[in-house]
DRENTIVO-387284 format. One record per residue (C-alpha): residue number from 1; residue in three letters; z, y, x. Coordinates in nm, 2 decimals, decimal comma, always signed. Layout:
// DRENTIVO-387284
<rec><k>NUM</k><r>Ala</r><zz>Z</zz><yy>Y</yy><xx>X</xx></rec>
...
***
This chain:
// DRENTIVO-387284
<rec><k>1</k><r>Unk</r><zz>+15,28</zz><yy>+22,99</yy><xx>+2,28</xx></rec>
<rec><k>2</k><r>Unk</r><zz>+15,05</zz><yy>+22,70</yy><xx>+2,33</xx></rec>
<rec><k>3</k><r>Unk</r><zz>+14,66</zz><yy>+22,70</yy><xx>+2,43</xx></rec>
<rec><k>4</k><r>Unk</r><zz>+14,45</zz><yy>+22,45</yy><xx>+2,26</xx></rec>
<rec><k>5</k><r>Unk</r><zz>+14,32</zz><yy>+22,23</yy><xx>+2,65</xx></rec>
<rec><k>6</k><r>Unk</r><zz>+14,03</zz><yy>+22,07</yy><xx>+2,44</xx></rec>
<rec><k>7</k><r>Unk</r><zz>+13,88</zz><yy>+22,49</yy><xx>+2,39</xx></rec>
<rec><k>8</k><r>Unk</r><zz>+14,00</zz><yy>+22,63</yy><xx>+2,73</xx></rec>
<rec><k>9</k><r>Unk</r><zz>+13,66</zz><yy>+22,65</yy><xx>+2,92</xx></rec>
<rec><k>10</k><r>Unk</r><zz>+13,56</zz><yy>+22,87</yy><xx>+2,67</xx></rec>
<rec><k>11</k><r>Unk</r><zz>+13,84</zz><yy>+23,11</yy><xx>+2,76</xx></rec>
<rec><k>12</k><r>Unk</r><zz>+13,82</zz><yy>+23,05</yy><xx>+3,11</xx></rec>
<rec><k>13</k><r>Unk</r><zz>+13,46</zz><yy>+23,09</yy><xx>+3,11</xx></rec>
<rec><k>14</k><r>Unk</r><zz>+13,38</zz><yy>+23,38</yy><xx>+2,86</xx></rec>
<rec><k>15</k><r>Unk</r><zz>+13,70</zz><yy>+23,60</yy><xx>+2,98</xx></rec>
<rec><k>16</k><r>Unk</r><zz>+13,57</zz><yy>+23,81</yy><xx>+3,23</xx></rec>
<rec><k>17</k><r>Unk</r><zz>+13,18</zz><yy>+23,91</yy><xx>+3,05</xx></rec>
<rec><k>18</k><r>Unk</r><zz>+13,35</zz><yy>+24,00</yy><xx>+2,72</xx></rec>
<rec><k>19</k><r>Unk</r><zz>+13,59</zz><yy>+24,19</yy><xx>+2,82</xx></rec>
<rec><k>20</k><r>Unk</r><zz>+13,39</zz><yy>+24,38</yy><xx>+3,10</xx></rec>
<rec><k>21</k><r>Unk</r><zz>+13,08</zz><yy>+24,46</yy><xx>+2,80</xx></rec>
<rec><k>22</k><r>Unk</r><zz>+13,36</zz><yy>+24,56</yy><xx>+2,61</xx></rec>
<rec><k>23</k><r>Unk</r><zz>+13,49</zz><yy>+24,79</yy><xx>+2,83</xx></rec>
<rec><k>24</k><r>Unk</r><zz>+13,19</zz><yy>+24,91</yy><xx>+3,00</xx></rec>
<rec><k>25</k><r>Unk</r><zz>+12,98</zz><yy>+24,99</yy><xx>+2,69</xx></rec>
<rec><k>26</k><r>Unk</r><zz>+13,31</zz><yy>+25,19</yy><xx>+2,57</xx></rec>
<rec><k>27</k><r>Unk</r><zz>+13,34</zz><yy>+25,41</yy><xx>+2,90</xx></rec>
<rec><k>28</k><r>Unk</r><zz>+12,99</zz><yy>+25,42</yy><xx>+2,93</xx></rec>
<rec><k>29</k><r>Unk</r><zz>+12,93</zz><yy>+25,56</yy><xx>+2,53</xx></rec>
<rec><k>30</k><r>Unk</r><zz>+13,21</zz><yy>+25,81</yy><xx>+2,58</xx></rec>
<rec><k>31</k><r>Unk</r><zz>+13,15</zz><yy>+25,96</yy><xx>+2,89</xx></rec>
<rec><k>32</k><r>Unk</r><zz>+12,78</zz><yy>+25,95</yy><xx>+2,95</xx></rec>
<rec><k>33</k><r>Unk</r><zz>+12,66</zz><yy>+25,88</yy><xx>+2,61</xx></rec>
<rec><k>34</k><r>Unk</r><zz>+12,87</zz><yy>+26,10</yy><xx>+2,34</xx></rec>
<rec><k>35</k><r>Unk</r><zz>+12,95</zz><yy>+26,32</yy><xx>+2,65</xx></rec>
<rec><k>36</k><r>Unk</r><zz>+13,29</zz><yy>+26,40</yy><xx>+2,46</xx></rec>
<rec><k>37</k><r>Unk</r><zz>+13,39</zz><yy>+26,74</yy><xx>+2,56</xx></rec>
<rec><k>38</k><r>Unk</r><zz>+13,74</zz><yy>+26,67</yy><xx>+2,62</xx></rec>
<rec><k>39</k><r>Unk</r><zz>+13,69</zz><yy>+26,43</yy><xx>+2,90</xx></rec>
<rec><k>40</k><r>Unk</r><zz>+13,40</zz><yy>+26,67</yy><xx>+3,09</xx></rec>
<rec><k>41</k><r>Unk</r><zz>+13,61</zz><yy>+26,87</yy><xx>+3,28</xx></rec>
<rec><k>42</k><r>Unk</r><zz>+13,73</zz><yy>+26,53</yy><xx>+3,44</xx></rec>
<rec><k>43</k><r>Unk</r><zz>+13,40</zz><yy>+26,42</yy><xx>+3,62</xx></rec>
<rec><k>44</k><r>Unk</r><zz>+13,48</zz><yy>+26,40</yy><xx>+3,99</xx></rec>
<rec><k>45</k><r>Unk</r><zz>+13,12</zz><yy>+26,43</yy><xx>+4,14</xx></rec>
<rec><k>46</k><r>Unk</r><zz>+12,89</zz><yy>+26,66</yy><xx>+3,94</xx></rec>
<rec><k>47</k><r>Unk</r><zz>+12,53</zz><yy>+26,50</yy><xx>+4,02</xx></rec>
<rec><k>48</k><r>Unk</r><zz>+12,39</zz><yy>+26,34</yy><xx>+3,76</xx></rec>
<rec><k>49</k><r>Unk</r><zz>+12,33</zz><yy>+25,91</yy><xx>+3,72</xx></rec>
<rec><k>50</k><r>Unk</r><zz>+11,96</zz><yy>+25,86</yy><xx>+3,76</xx></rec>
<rec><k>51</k><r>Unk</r><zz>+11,81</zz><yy>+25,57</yy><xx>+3,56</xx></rec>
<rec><k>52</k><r>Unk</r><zz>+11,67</zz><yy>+25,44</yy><xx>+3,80</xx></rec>
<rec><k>53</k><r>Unk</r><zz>+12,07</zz><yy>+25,36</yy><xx>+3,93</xx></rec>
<rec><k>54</k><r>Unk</r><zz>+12,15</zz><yy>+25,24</yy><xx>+3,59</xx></rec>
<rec><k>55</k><r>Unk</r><zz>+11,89</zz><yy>+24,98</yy><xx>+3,62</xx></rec>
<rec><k>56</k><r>Unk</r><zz>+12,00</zz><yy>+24,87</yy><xx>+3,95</xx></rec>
<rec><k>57</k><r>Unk</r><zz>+12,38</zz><yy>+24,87</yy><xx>+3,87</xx></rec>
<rec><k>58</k><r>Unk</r><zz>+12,31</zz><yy>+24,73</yy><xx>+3,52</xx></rec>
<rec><k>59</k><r>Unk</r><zz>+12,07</zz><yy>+24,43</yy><xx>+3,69</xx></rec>
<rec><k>60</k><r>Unk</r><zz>+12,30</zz><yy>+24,33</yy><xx>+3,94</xx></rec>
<rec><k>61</k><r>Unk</r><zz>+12,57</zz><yy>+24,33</yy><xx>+3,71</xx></rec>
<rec><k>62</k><r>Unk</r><zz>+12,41</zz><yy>+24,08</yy><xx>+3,49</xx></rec>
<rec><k>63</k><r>Unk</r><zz>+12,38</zz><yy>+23,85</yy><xx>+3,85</xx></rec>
<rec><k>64</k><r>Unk</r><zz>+12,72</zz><yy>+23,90</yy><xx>+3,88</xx></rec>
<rec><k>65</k><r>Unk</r><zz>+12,88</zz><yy>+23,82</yy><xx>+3,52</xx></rec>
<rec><k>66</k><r>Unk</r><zz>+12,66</zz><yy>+23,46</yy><xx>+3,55</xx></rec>
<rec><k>67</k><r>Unk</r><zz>+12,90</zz><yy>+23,42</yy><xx>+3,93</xx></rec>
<rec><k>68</k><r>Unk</r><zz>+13,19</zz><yy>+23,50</yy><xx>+3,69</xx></rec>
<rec><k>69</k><r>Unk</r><zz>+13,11</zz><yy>+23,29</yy><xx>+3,44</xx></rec>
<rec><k>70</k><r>Unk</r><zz>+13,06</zz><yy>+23,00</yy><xx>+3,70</xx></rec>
<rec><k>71</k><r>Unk</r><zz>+13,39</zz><yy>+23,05</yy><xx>+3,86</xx></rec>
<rec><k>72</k><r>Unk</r><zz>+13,55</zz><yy>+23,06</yy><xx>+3,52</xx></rec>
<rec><k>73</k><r>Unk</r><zz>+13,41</zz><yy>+22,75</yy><xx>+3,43</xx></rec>
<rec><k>74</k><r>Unk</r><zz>+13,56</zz><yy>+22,62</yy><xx>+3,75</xx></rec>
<rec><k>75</k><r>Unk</r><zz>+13,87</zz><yy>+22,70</yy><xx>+3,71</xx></rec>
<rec><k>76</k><r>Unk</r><zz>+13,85</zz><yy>+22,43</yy><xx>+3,38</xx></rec>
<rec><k>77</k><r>Unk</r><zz>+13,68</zz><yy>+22,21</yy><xx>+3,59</xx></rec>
<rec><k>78</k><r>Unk</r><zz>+13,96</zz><yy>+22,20</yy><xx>+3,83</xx></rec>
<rec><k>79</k><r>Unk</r><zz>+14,24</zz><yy>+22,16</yy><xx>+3,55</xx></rec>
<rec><k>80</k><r>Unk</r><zz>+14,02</zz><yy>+21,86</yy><xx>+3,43</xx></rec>
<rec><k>81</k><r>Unk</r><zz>+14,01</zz><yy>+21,67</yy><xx>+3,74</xx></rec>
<rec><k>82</k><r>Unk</r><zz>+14,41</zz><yy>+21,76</yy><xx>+3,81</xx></rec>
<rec><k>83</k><r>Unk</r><zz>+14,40</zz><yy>+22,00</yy><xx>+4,10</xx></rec>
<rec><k>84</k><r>Unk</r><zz>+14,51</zz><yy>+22,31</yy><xx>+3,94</xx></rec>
<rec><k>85</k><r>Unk</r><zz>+14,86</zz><yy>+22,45</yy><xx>+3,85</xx></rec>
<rec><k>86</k><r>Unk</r><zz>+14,78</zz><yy>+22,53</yy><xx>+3,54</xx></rec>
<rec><k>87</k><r>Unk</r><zz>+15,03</zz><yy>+22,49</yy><xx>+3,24</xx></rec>
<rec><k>88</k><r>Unk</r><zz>+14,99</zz><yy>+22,47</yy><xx>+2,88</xx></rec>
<rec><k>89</k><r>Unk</r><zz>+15,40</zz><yy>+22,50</yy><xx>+2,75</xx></rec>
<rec><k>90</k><r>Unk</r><zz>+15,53</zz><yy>+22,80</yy><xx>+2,84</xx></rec>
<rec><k>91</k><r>Unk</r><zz>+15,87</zz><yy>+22,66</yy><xx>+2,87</xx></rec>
<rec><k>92</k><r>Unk</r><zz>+15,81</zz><yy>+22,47</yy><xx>+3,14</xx></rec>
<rec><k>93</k><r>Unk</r><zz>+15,87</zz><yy>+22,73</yy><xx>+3,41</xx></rec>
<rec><k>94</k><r>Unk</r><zz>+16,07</zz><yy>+22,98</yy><xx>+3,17</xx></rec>
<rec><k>95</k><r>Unk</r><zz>+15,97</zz><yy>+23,29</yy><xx>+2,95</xx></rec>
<rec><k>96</k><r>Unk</r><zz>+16,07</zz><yy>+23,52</yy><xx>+3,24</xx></rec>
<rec><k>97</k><r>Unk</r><zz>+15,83</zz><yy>+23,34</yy><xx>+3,50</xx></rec>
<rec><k>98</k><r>Unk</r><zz>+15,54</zz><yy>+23,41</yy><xx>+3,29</xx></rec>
<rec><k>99</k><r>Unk</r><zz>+15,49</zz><yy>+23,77</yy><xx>+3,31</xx></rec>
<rec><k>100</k><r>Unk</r><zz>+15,64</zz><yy>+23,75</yy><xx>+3,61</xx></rec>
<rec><k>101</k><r>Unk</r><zz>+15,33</zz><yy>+23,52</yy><xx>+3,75</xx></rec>
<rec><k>102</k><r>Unk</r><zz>+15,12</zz><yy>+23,82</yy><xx>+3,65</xx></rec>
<rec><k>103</k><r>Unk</r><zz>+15,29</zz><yy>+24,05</yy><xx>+3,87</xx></rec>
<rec><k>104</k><r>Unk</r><zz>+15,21</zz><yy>+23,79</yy><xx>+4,15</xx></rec>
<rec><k>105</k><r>Unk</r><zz>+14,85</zz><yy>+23,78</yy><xx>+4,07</xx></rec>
<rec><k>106</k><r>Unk</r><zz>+14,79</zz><yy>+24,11</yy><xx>+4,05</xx></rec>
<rec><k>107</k><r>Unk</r><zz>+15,00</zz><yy>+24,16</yy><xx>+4,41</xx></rec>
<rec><k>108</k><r>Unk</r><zz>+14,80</zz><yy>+23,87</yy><xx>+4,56</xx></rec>
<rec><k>109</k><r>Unk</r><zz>+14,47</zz><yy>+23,98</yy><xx>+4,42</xx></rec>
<rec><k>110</k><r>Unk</r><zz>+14,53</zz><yy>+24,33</yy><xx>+4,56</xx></rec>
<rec><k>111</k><r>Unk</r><zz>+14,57</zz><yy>+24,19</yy><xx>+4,93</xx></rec>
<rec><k>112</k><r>Unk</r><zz>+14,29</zz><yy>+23,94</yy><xx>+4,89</xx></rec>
<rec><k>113</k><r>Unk</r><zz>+14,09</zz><yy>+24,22</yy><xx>+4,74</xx></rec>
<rec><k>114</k><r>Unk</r><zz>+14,21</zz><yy>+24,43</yy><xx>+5,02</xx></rec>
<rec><k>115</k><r>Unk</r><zz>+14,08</zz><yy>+24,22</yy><xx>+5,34</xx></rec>
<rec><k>116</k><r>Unk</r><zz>+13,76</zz><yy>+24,11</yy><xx>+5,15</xx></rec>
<rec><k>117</k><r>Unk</r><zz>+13,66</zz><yy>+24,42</yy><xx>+5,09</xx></rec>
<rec><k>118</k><r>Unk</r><zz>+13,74</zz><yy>+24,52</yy><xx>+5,49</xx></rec>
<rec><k>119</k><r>Unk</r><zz>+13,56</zz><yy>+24,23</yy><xx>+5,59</xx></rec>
<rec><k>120</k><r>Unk</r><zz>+13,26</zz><yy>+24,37</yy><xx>+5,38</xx></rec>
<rec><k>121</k><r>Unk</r><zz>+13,24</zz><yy>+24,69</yy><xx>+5,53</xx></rec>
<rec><k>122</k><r>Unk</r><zz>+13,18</zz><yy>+24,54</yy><xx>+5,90</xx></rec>
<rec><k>123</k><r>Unk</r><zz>+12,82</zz><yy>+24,56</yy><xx>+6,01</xx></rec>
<rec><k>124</k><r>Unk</r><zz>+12,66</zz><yy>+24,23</yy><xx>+5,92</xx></rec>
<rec><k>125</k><r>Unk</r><zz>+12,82</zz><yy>+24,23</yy><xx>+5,58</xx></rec>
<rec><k>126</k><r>Unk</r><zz>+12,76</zz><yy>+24,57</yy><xx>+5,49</xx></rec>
<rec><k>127</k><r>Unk</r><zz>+12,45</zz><yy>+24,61</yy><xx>+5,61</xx></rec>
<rec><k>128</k><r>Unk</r><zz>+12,31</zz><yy>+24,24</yy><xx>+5,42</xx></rec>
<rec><k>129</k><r>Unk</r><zz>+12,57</zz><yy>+24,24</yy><xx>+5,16</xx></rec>
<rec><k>130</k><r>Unk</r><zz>+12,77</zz><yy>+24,52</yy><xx>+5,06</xx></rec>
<rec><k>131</k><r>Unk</r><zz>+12,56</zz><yy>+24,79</yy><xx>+5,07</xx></rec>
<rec><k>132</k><r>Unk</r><zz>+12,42</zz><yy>+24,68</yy><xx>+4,70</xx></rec>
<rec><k>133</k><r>Unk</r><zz>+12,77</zz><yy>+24,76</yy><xx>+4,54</xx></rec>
<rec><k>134</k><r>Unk</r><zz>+12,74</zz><yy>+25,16</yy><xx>+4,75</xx></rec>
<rec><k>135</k><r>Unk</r><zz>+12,38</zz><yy>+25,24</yy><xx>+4,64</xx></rec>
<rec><k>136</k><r>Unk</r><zz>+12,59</zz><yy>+25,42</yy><xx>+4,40</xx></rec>
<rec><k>137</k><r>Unk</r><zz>+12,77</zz><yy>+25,69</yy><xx>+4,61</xx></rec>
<rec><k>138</k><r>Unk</r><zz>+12,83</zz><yy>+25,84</yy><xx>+4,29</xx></rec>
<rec><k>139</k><r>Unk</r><zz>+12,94</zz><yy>+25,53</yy><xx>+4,03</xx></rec>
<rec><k>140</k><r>Unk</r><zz>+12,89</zz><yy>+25,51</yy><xx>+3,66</xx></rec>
<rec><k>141</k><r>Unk</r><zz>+13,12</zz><yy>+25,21</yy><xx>+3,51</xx></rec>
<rec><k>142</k><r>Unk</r><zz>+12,82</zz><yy>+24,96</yy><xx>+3,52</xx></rec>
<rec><k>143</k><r>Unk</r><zz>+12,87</zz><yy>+24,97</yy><xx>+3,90</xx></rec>
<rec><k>144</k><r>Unk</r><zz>+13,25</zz><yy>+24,80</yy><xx>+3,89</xx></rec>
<rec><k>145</k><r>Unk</r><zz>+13,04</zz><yy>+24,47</yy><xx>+3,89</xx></rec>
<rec><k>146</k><r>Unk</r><zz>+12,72</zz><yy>+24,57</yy><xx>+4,08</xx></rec>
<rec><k>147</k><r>Unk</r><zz>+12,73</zz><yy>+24,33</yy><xx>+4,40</xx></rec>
<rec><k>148</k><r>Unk</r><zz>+12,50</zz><yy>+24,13</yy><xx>+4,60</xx></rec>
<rec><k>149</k><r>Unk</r><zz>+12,57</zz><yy>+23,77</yy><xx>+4,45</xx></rec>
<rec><k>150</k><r>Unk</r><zz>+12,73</zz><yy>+23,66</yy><xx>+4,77</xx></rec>
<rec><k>151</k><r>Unk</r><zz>+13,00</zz><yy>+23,95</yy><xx>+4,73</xx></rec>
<rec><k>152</k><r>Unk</r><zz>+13,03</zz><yy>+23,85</yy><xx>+4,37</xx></rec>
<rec><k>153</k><r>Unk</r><zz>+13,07</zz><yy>+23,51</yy><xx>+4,48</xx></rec>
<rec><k>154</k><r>Unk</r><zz>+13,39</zz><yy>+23,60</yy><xx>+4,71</xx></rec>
<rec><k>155</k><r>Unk</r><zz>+13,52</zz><yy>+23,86</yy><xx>+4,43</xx></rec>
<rec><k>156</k><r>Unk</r><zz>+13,53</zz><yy>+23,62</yy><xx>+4,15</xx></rec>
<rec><k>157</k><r>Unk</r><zz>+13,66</zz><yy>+23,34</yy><xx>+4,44</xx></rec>
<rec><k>158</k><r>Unk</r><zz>+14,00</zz><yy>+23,48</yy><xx>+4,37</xx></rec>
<rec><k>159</k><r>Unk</r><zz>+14,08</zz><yy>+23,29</yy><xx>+3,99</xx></rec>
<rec><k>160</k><r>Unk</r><zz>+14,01</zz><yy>+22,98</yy><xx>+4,16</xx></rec>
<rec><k>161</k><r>Unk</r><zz>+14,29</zz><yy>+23,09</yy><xx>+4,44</xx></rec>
<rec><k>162</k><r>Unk</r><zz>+14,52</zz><yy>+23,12</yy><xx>+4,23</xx></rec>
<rec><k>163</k><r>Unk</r><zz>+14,55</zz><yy>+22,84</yy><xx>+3,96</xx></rec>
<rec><k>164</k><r>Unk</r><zz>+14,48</zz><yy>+22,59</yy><xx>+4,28</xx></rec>
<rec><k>165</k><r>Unk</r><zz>+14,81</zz><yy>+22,80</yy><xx>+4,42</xx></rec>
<rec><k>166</k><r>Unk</r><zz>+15,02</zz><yy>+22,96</yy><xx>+4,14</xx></rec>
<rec><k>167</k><r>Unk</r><zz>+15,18</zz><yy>+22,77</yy><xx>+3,85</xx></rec>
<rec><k>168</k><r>Unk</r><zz>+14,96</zz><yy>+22,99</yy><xx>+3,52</xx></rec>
<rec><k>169</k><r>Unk</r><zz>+14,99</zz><yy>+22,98</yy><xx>+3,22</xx></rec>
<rec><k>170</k><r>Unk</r><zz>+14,64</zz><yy>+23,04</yy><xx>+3,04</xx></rec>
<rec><k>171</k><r>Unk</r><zz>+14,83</zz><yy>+23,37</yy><xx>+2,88</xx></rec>
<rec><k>172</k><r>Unk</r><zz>+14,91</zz><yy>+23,52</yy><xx>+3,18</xx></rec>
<rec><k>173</k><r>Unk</r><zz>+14,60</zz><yy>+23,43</yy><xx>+3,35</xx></rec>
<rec><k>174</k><r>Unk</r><zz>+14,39</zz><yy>+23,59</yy><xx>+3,03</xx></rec>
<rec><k>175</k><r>Unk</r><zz>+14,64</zz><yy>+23,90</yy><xx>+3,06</xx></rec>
<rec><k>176</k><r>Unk</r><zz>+14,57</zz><yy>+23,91</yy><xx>+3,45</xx></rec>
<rec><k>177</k><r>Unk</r><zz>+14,18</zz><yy>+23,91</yy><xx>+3,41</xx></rec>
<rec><k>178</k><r>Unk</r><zz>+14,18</zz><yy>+24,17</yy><xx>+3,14</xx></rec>
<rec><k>179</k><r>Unk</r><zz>+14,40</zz><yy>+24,40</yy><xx>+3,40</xx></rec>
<rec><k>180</k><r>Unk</r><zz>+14,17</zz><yy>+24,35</yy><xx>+3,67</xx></rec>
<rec><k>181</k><r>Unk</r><zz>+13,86</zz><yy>+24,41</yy><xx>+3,42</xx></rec>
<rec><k>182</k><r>Unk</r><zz>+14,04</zz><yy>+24,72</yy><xx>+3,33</xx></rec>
<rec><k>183</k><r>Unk</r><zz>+14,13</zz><yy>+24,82</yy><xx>+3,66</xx></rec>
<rec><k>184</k><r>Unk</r><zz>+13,77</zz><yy>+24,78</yy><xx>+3,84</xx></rec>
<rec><k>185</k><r>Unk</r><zz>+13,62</zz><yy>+25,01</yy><xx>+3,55</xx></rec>
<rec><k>186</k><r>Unk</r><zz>+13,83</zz><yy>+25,25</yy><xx>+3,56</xx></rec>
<rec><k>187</k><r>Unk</r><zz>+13,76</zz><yy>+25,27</yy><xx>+3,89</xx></rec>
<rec><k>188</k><r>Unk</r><zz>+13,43</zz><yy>+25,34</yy><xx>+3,86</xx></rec>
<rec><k>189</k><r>Unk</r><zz>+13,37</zz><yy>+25,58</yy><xx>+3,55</xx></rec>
<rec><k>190</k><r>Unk</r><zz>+13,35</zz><yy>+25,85</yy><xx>+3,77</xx></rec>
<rec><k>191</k><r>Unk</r><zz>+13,57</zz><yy>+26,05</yy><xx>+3,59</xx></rec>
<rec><k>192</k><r>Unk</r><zz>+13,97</zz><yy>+26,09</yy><xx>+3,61</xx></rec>
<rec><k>193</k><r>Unk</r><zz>+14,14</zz><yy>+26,00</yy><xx>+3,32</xx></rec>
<rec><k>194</k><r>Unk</r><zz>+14,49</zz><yy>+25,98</yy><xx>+3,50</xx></rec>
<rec><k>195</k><r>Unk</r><zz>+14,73</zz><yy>+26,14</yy><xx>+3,22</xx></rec>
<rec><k>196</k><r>Unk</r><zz>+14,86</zz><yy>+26,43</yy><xx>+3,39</xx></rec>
<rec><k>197</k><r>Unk</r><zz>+15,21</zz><yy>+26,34</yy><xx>+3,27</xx></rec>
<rec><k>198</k><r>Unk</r><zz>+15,19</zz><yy>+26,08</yy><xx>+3,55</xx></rec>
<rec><k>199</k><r>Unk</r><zz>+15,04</zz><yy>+26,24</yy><xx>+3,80</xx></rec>
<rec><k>200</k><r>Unk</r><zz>+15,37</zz><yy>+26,40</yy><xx>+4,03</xx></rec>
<rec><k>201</k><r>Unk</r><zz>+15,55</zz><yy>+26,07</yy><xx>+3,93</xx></rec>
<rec><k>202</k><r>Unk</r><zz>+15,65</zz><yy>+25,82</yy><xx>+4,24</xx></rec>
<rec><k>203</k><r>Unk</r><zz>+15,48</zz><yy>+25,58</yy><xx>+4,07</xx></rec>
<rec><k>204</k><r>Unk</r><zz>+15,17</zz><yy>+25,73</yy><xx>+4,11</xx></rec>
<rec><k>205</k><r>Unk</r><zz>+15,15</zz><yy>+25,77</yy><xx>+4,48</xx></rec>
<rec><k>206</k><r>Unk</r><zz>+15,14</zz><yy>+25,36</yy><xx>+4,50</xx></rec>
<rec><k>207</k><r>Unk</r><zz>+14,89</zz><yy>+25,35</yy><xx>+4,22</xx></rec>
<rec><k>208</k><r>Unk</r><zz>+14,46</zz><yy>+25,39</yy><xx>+4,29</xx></rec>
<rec><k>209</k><r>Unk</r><zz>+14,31</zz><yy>+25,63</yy><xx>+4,08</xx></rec>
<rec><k>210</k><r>Unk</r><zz>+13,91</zz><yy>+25,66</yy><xx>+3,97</xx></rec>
<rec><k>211</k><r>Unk</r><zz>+13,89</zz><yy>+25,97</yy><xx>+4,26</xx></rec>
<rec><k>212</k><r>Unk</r><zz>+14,08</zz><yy>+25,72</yy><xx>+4,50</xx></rec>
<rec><k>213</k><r>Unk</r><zz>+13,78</zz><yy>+25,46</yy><xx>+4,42</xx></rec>
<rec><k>214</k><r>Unk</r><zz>+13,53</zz><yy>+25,74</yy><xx>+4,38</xx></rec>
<rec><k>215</k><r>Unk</r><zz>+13,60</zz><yy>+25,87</yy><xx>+4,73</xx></rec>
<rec><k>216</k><r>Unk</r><zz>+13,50</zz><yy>+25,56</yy><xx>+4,89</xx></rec>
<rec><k>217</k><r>Unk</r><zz>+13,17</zz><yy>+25,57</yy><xx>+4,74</xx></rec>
<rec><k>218</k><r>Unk</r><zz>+13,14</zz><yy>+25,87</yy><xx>+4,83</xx></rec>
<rec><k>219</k><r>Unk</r><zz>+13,23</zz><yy>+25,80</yy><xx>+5,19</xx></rec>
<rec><k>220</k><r>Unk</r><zz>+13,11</zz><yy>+25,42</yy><xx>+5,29</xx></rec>
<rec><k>221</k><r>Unk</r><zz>+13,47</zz><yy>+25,38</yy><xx>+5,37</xx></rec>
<rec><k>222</k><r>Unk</r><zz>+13,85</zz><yy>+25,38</yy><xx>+5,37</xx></rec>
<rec><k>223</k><r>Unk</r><zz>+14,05</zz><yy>+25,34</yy><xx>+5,05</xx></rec>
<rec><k>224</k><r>Unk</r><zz>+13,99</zz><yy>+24,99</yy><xx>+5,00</xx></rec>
<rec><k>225</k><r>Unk</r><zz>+14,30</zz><yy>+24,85</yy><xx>+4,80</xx></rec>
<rec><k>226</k><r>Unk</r><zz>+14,22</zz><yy>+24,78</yy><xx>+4,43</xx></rec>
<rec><k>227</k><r>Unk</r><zz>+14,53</zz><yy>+24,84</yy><xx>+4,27</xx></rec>
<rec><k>228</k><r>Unk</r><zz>+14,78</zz><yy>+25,02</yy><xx>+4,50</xx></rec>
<rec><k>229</k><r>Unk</r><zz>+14,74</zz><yy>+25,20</yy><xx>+4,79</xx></rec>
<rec><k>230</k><r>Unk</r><zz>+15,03</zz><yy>+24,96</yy><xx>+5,01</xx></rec>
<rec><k>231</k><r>Unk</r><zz>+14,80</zz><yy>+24,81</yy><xx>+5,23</xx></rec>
<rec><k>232</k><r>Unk</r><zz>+14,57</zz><yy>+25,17</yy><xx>+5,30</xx></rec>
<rec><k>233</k><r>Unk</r><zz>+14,86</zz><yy>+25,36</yy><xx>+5,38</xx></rec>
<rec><k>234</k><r>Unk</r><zz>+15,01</zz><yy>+25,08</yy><xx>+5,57</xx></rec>
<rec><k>235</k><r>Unk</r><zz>+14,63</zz><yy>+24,99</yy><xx>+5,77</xx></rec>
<rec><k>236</k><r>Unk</r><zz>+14,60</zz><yy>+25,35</yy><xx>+5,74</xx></rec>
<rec><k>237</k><r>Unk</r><zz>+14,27</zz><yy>+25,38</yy><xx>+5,59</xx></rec>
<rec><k>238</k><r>Unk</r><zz>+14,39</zz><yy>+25,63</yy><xx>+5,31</xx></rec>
<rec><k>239</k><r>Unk</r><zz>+14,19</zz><yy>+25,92</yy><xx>+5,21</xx></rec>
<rec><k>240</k><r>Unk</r><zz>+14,41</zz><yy>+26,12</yy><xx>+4,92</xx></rec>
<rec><k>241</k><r>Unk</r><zz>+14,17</zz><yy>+26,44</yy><xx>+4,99</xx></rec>
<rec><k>242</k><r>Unk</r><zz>+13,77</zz><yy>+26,47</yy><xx>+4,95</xx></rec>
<rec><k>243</k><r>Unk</r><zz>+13,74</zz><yy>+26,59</yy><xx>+5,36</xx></rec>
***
């Protein structure tokens, strides 16, 4: 499992925008578009998207895929000039730390995401900075990446974090960045698509769900975690009910 070095900006660069145009323009054809029947009974908030917050979610998103790339292309920049602790032979740390060092990512991300995203709801920063990600009380999947630059400056911060930190291999980095993609979408559909098979499972009281996400738009605040719901429950700003 080896990644070509000489084409690896490309990968590190182009990662996040594909896969989020990918996987907005999906969510965004099926439930607002094609309107398919047998996800309507899942919206969680019934008014409407107007266009004019689809121009502003979809305008700021474009800002914020360009801070994306940028930090992408950092992350090669730091491999070239020998600061990072990225790896290209996946035998150098073992097959079993590899998708194990997702598992860290995703668990570091979630606190970093965590405390950010606390930090952006205090006065100054929500008031200059955060507010641009809750004009949309009531998200369609374009708003997963609508933020003031300087927010999508300290959101995409966290890819250069961790190959200056954690020993990557490009695999598991491109794995991690499609998960968080995935994740952040989800999110913000507005609709969810939890399988009910999974809903009364233990699992799922650690997991965030779109109406987790979707209640703190709805709010302006608690439920801040991006992945699980450890460090609400354990800050206790967790709001399972609409209330």
């Amino acid at each position: 499992m080896n990644i070509n070095e000489k084409y690896y900006w490309i990968i590190s660069t182009f990662t996040v925008p594909v896969c989020y145009a990918i996987t907005v323009t999906l969510f965004y054809l099926l439930l607002y578009n094609w309107k398919l029947p047998v996800f309507m009974d899942k919206k969680i908030q019934e008014p409407a998207i107007t266009c004019e917050q689809l121009k502003a979610e979809v305008m700021f998103t474009l800002i914020s895929l360009v801070i994306f790339c940028c930090a992408g292309f950092g992350v090669y920049l730091i491999y070239q000039n020998g600061y990072s602790k990225l790896y290209f032979e996946a035998s150098k740390y073992g097959w079993i730390y590899l998708p194990l060092s997702i598992v860290i990512m995703v668990v570091l991300h979630d606190a970093y995401f965590y405390w950010t995203h606390r930090l952006l709801h205090t006065k100054w920063w929500f008031r200059n900075v955060h507010q641009t990600h809750h004009r949309s009380s009531n998200p369609s999947p374009w708003a997963a990446l609508s933020f003031h630059p300087a927010e999508a400056f300290i959101q995409a911060f966290i890819t250069i974090l961790i190959v200056l930190f954690i020993p990557a291999h490009p695999i598991a980095l491109f794995i991690f960045l499609v998960y968080m993609v995935l994740k952040n979408v989800l999110g913000h559909t507005g609709y969810e698509l939890t399988a009910f098979a999974f809903k009364n499972t233990w699992w799922q009281q650690w997991r965030n769900t779109s109406t987790h996400h979707n209640n703190h738009h709805l709010y302006g605040r608690d439920n801040y975690g991006l992945y699980f719901t450890f460090w609400d429950k354990l800050m206790r700003t967790h709001r399972e009910k609409k209330k």
